[in-house]
C-alpha positions as CSV (number, residue, x, y, z in Angstrom):
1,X,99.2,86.9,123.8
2,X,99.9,84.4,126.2
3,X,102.5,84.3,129.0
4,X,104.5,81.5,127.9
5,X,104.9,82.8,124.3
6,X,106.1,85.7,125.9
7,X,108.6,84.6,128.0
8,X,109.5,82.1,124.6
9,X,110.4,84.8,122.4
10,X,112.3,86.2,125.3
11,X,114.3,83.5,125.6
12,X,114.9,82.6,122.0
13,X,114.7,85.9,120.1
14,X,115.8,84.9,116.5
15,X,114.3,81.8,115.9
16,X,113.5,82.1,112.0
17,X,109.7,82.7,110.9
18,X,107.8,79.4,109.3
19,X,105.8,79.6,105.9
20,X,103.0,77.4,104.5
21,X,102.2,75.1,107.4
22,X,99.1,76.5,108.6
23,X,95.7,77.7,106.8
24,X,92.8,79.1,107.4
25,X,89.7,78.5,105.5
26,X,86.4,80.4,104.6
27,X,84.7,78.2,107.7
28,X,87.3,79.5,110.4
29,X,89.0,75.7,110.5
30,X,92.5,75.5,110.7
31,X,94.5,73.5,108.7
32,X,97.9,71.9,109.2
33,X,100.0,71.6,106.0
34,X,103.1,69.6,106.2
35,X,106.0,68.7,103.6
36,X,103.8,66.4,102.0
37,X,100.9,68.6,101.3
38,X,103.0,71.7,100.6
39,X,104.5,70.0,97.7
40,X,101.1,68.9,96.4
41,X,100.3,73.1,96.0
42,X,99.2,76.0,97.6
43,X,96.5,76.2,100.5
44,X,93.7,76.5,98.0
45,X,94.8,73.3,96.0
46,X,96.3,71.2,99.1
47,X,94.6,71.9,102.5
48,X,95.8,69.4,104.4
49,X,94.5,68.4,107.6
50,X,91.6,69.5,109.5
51,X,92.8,70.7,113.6
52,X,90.0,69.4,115.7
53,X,92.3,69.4,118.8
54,X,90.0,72.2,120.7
55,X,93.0,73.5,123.4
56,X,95.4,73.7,119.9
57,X,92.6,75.5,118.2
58,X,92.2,77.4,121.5
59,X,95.9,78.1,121.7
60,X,96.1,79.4,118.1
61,X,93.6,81.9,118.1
62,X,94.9,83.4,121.5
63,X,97.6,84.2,119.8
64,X,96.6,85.3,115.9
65,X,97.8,88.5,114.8
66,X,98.7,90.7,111.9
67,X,102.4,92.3,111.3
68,X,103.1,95.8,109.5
69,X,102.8,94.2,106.2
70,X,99.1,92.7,106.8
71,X,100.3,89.2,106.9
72,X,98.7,86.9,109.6
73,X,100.3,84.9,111.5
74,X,100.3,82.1,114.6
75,X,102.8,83.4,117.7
76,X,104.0,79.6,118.6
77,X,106.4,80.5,121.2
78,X,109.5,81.8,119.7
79,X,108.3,81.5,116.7
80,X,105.8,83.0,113.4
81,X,103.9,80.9,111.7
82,X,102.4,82.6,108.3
83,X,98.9,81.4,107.8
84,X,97.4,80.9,104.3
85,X,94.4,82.4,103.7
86,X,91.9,80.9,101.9
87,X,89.9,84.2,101.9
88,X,89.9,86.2,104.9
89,X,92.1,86.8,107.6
90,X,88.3,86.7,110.2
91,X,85.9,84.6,109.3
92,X,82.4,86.3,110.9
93,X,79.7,84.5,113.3
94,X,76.5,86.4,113.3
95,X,73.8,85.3,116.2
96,X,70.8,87.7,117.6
97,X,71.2,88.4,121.0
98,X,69.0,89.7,123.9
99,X,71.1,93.2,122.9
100,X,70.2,92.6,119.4
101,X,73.1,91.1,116.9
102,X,76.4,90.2,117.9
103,X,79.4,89.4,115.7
104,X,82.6,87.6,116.8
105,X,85.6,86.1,115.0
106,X,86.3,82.4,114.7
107,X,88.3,82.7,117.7
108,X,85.7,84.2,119.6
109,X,86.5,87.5,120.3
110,X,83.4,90.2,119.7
111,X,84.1,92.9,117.8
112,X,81.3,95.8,116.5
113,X,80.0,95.9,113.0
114,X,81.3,98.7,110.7
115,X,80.1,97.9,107.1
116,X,78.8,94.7,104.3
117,X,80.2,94.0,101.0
118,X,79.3,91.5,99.3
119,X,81.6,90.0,95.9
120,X,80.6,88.7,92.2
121,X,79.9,85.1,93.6
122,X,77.2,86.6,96.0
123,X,80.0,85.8,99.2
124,X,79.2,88.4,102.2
125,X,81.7,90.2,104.2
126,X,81.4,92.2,107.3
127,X,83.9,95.1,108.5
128,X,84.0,95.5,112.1
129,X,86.5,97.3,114.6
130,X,89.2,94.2,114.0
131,X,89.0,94.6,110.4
132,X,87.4,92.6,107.2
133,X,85.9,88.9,107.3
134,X,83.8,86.8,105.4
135,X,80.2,86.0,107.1
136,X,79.9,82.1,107.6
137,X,77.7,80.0,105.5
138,X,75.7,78.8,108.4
139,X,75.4,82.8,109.6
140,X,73.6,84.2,106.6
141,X,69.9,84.1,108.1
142,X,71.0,86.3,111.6
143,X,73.6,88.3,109.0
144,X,71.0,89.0,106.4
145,X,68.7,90.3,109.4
146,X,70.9,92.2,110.8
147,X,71.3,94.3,107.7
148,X,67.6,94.4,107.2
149,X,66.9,95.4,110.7
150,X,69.5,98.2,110.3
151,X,68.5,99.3,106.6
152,X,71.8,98.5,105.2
153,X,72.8,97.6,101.5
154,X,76.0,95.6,101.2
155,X,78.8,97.8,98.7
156,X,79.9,95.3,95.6
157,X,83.4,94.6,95.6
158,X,85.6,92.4,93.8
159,X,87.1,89.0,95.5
160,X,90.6,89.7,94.1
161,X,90.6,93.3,95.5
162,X,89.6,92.6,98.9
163,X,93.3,92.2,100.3
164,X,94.5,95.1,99.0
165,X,91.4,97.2,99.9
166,X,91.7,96.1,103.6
167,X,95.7,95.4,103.7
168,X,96.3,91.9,104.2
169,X,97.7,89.5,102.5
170,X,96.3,86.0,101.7
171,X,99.4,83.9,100.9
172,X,102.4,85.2,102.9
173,X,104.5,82.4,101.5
174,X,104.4,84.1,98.0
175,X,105.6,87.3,99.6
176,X,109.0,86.0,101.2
């Protein structure tokens, strides 16, 4: 986490926690959801609008974590802000490497491959150290080698079970 949000919820301890502004889709984009766009729907109906600001983006996923009840959220200074999940709380890049395969998170971080599991619709997901994510679309070549390299067979799974199997929540706006 960085200094300054630190030193923010230091200063201003009980500043209350913000829902439904902020999503994540199955890409690793985030998305900013104002009044407007909350009151067209959820995340999955009403996006909202793309962050391309890179030191925001930056920002964001320095500070991204989980709380006890596996709902993700944005440190912003003082304050939480829940995202919305459109299906993962990581979303997996896959790239060879001169040390073979390496997966990180769309914020960068590498973190060591676990298990697959791919859904009904055919969707991939990797479990690593940090926890469950969907592959990227524009990882599946690299992804689909890396299993083949290391003789693994993705377990099925259902979409609508993969928060509760791996303990986060997707919309933490419908669990206030």
């Amino acid at each position: 986490m960085d200094e300054i949000v630190t030193r923010a919820m230091q200063k201003w301890p009980n500043v209350p926690h913000c829902f439904d502004w902020l999503g994540l889709d199955g890409r690793g984009s985030w998305y900013m959801r104002d009044d407007l766009v909350q009151k067209k729907g959820g995340f999955l109906k009403a996006k909202g609008e793309r962050l391309t600001h890179q030191k925001l983006i930056d920002f964001i996923g320095r500070n991204y974590q989980a709380d006890q009840q596996g709902r993700w959220y944005f440190q912003n200074g003082p304050q939480r802000v829940f995202v919305e999940l459109e299906c993962t709380p990581w979303v997996w890049r896959v790239r060879r490497s001169v040390k073979g395969f390496e997966i990180s998170t769309h914020t960068g971080i590498l973190s060591p491959f676990k298990s697959a599991y791919q859904d009904e619709a055919g969707l991939l997901y990797f479990e690593t150290q940090l926890g469950v994510g969907l592959v990227h679309s524009m990882d599946m070549w690299p992804a689909l080698e890396l299993l083949e390299h290391a003789h693994i067979e993705p377990e099925h799974l259902q979409a609508k079970d993969i928060p509760s199997q791996f303990g986060f929540v997707r919309s933490p706006a419908n669990e206030r």
